[in-house]
Residue, then its C-alpha position, 0 to 999 in steps of 0.5 A: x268139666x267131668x268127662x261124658x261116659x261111654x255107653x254102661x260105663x258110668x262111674x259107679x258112685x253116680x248111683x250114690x249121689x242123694x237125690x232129695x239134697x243136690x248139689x250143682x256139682x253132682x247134677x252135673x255128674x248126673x249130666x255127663x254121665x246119662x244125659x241122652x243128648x251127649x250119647x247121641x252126639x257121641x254116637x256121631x263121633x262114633x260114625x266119623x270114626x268108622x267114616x276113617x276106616x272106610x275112606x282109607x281102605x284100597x279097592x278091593x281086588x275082583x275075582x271073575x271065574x268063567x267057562x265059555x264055548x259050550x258046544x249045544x250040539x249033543x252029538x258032538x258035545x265038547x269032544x276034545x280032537x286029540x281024543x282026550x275026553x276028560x272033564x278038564x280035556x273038554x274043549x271048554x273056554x275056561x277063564x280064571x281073571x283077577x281085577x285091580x284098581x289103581x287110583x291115582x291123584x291121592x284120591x284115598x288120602x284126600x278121602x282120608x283125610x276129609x274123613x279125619x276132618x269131620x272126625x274132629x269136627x264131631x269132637x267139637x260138636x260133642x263138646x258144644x252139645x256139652x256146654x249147651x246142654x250143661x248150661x241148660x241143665x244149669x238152667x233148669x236145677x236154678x229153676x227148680x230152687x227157684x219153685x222151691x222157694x215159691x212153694x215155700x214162699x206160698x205156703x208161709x202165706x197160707x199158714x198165716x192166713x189161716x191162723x188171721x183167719x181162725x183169729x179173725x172168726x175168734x174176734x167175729x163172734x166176741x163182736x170186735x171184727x165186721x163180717x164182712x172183713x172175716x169174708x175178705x181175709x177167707x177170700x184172701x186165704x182160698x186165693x193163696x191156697x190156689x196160689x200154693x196149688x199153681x206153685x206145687x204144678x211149677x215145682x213138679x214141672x221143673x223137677x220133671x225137667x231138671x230129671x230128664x237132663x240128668x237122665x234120672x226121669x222115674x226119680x223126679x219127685x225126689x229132687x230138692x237142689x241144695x245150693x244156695x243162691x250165687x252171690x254177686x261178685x263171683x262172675x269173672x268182669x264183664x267186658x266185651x273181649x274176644x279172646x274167648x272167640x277161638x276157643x269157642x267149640x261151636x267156632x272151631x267146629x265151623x272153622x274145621x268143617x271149612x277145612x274139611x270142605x277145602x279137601x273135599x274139593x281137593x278130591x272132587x278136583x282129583x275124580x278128573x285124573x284117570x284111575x287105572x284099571x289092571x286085570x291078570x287072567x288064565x285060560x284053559x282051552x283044550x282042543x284047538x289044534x292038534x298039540x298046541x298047548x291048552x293054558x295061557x295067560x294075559x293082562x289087561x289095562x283100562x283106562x277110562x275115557x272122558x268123552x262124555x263128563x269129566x266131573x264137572x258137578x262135582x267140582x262145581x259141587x264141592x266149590x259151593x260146599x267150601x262157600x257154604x262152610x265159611x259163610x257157615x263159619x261167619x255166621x257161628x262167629x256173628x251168633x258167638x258174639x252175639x249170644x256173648x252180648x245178650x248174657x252180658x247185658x243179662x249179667x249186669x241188669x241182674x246184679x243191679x236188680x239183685x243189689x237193690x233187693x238185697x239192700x233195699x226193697x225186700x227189706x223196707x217191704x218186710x217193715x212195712x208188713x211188720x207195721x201193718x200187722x201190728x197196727x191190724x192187732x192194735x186195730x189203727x188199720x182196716x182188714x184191706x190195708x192189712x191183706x194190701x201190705x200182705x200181698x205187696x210182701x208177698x208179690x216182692x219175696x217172689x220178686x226177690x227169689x225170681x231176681x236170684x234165680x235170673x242173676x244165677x241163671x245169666x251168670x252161668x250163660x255168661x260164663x258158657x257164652x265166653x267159654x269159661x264153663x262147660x266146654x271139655x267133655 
């Protein structure tokens, strides 16, 4: 599969691609290069990774400047008693205090890793968004062959109805033909032109989908897919294997993020061992006794004291988070295999209805069509029998189209179901 483009940096030839004759590989293009669910699943890697940046950084260090003893009596002010009255001879309390924490129990490389954890979670998650909205796009360009063919389908049935009904008026007025059956065939031709203008709304729907997944809404009057229908026989052998169960995305996304709660609870168990805390300060303070030295220096350490909580809920937090992430991981697992069974069934159910149309039932249908209209101009049939056969050809090439686009459709989700398409951006 094509690589999702960073944000304004799609491949230029995408412009080129013509939109009037698709093809699914250049839909796919279109797809990896300006669909917005890939840029918002992007966009949360993108968090993940700045989420490493920040884990890993130390504290930083806490400057505190500070001026205390201020005498408020204005008579005698801050006079300094060596008689040393300068602005930095005052005897103000001046302290200047520099403040460091200390962690302890690899608190930042726990944080870190965590973070490097949900990085690669939110890989396979934009892979997942990928095969889910590859399959969907997929989905909806067979859609819209599908409505091309319907609008086809129903426009050859008002060509023809309209011509039988011009021959049917010819015959109305040499006398050959009942009133009442010309009624019957102008009614028959206003229900197919209302059948053409539901299919002409199908048609505009489906491009209207088909655009917005490959990010080109204002062009989607223009879209006409190219492809011809799959033909049975190009899927992989449907079976029920499950070595495709660890390569699915959606799976080892879940199996990470467990990994990635295993370490969350590393470090909420971390948060119980003391972090120290060390300052250095100097202090100017003139004027205490005659000829004693103003400056001084000091270090302190603080250490937290755990009399009242010791991060308890914490830990109890982060053991729920770890039960939650494997059960989380079963259930993607059971949904996996599920989904895998639900498109084989689909699969196999569209082959064999593909194959009996295609050797059976379309053909048959359109013989007896071509029989009935024979025996119509030869008049050895009535208009009913006529417009009866009609509709049944109609109603089985609409059948026969909705058949292909269900096995093109069910072939592609058996192949994204056992990771076998849409599965690298």
């Amino acid at each position: 599969m094509l690589p999702v483009y960073a944000e304004n940096a799609a491949a230029p030839d995408l412009q080129t691609i013509p939109l009037n004759h698709l093809t699914l590989p250049q839909a796919e293009q279109l797809f990896a290069g300006y669909s917005r669910e890939l840029l918002a699943a992007r966009r949360s890697l993108q968090s993940a990774e700045a989420d490493t940046l920040i884990a890993g950084q130390r504290p930083n260090p806490v400057l505190s400047v500070g001026v205390s003893s201020l005498n408020l009596n204005r008579g005698q002010g801050n006079n300094n008693q060596n008689g040393n009255n300068g602005l930095w001879d005052k005897t103000y309390n001046s302290t200047l205090q520099v403040s460091q924490l200390y962690e302890r129990g690899n608190k930042r490389e726990l944080r870190t890793s965590v973070a490097e954890s949900a990085v690669k979670a939110s890989e396979f998650d934009l892979k997942e968004t990928y095969r889910k909205q590859a399959l969907a796009m997929a989905t909806a360009y067979y859609d819209l062959k599908l409505a091309q063919e319907t609008v086809e389908v129903q426009q050859l049935n008002v060509d023809l109805y309209d011509k039988t009904l011009q021959a049917a008026e010819f015959r109305l007025k040499a006398g050959d033909v009942a009133s009442a059956d010309v009624a019957r065939i102008r009614v028959d031709a206003l229900r197919g032109k209302n059948d053409l203008r539901q299919a002409q709304a199908g048609l505009q729907k489906a491009q209207a989908l088909l655009a917005y997944l490959i990010g080109r809404d204002q062009d989607a009057a223009a879209l006409y897919v190219a492809d011809p229908w799959p033909t049975p026989g190009a899927e992989s052998a449907v079976h029920e294997g499950d070595s495709w169960l660890t390569e699915r995305s959606d799976i080892r996304a879940a199996e990470v993020r467990m990994q990635q709660a295993q370490e969350a609870r590393k470090l909420a168990e971390s948060l119980k061992t003391r972090d120290l805390t060390w300052s250095l300060a100097y202090q100017h303070f003139p004027g205490q006794e005659p000829g004693s030295g103003p400056d001084t220096v000091g270090a302190t350490v603080s250490i937290p004291l755990f009399t009242n909580y010791q991060y308890e809920g914490e830990a109890a937090r982060a053991e729920v988070d770890y039960n939650a992430a494997n059960d989380a991981r079963e259930q993607v697992k059971a949904a996996a295999l599920a989904e895998m069974r639900s498109a084989k069934a689909d699969l196999e159910a569209a082959i064999d209805k593909n194959r009996r149309f295609d050797q059976n039932i379309l053909t048959e249908a359109q013989k007896a069509s071509d029989a009935a209209e024979f025996a119509y101009q030869h008049g050895a049939m009535s208009v009913m029998d006529l417009l009866d056969a009609r509709r049944i050809l109609r109603a089985l090439q609409l059948e026969a189209a909705s058949v292909k686009a269900d096995y093109a459709k069910s072939l592609f989700a058996w192949l994204a179901a056992t990771h076998q398409v849409f599965n690298t951006p």
